[in-house]
C-alpha positions in Angstrom: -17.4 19.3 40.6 -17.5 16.1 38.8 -15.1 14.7 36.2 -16.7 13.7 32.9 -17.4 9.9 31.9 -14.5 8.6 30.5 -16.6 8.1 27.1 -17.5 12.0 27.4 -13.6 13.0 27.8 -12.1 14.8 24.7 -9.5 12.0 23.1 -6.0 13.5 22.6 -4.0 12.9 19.7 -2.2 10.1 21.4 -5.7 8.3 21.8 -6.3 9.1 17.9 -3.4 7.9 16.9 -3.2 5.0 18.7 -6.8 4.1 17.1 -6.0 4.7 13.8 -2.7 2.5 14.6 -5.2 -0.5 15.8 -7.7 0.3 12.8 -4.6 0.1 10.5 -3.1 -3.1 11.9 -6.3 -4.8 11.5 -7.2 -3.7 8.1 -3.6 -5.5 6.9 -4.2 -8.1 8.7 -8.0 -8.4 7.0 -6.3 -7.7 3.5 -3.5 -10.4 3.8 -5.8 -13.2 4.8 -7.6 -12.5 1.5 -4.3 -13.6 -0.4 -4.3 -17.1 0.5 -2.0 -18.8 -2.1 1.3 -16.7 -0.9 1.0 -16.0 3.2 3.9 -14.1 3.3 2.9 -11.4 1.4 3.4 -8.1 3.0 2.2 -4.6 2.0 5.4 -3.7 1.1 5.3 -7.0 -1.7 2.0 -6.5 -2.6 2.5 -2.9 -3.3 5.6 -3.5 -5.4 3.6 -6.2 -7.6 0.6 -3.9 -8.4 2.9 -1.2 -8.5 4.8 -3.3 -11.7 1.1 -4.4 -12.8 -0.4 -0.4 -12.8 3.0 0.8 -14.6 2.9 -2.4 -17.7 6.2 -2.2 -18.7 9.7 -3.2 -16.8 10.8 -0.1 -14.5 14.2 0.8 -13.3 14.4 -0.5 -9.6 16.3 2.5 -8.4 13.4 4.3 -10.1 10.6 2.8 -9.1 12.5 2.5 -5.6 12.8 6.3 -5.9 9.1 6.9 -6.9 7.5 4.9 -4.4 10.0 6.0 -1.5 11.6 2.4 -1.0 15.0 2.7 0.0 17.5 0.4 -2.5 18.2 -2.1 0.3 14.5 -2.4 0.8 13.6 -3.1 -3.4 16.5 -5.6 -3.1 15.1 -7.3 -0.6 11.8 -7.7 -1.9 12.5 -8.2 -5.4 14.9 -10.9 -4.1 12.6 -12.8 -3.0 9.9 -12.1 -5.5 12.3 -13.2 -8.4 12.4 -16.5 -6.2 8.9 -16.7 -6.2 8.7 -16.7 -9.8 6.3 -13.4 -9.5 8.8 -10.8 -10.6 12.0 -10.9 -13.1 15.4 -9.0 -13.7 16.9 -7.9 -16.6 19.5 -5.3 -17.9 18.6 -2.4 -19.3 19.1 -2.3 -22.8 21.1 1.0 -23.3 22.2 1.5 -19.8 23.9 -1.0 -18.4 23.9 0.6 -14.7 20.1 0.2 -14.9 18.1 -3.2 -13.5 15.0 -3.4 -15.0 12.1 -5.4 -13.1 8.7 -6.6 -14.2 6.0 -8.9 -13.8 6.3 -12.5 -14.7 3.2 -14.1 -16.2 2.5 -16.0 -12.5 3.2 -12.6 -11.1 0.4 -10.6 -13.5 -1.7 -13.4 -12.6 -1.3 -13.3 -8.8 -1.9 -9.2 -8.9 -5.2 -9.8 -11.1 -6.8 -12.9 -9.2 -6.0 -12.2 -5.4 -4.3 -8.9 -4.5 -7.3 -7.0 -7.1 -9.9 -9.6 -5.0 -8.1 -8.9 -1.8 -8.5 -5.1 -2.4 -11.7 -4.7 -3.4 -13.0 -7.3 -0.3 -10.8 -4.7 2.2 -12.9 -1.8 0.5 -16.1 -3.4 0.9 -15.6 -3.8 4.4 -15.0 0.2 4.5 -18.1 0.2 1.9 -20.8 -1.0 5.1 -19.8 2.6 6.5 -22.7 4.8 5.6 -22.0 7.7 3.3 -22.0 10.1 5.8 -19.4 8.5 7.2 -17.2 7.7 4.5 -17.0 11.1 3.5 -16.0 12.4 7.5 -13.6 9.6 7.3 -11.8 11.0 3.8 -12.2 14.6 4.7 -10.1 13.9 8.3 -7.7 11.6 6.1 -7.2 14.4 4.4 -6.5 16.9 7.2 -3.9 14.8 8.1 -2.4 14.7 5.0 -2.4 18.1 4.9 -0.7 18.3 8.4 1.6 15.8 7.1 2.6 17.8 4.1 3.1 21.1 5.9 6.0 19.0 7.9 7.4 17.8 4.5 6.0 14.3 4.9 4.2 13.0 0.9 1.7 10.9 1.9 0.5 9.9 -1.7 1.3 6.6 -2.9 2.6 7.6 -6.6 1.9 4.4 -8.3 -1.6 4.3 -8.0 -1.3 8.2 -9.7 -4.0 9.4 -7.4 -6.5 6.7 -7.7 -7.0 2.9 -7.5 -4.7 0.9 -9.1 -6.9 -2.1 -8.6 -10.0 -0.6 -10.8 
């Protein structure tokens, strides 16, 4: 009996998985070369900055932290080095004076609306060449996983784009 072609074989969830990992890597690496003014930025800054931009008014850091499932170590670190930067600024809460408040500064809004909205919507267009058919495969298996995901107590939803683009 013969074996199948390797191309005919059934993939595994470790060969999934390991193509989604590869399709993911690249797609980051495809979004961050469209945000040429600041190289370092990482997903993690990025997210944090159109996070602030979406919400439009300062946030607690602990709650956005809390919201966007950052651990307080990790907002420090980032909004270190974005107060730096000159993107993002800190600020006591007016009533609560356990609460750090964190917004946008105006280079910051205007980093989020002329390259990380650009950067966004150039990633998207890239998956926009797929045909429709395969857009909508693509989401419904997304969404499977999600699904599989959640049914192991793992949120996969990215709260502050509430369930849509936050770059529309």
């Amino acid at each position: 009996m013969n074996e199948p072609a390797a191309e005919d074989a059934a993939p595994s969830g470790l060969d999934v998985m390991a193509e989604f990992i590869a399709v993911s890597k690249g797609l980051k690496q495809w979004s961050r070369s469209r945000v040429e003014r600041y190289p370092r930025m990482t997903i993690g800054r990025a997210g944090l900055l159109v996070g602030l931009y979406k919400h439009g008014a300062p946030i607690g850091m602990a709650q956005f932290g809390a919201v966007n499932d950052l651990s307080k170590r990790s907002m420090t670190v980032i909004v270190d080095g974005l107060v730096r930067e000159g993107l993002v600024r800190r600020s006591p809460h007016p009533s609560d004076g356990r609460v750090t408040l964190v917004e946008l500064t105006a280079e910051g809004e205007e980093l989020v609306t002329t390259e990380l909205i650009p950067a966004h919507a150039e990633t998207a267009a890239l998956l926009d060449e797929l045909s429709l058919d395969e857009r909508q495969k693509f989401i419904r298996v997304l969404g499977r996983v999600s699904e599989l995901l959640e049914e192991r107590d793992v949120r996969v939803s990215l709260p502050f784009l509430d369930g849509k683009s936050a770059l529309t």
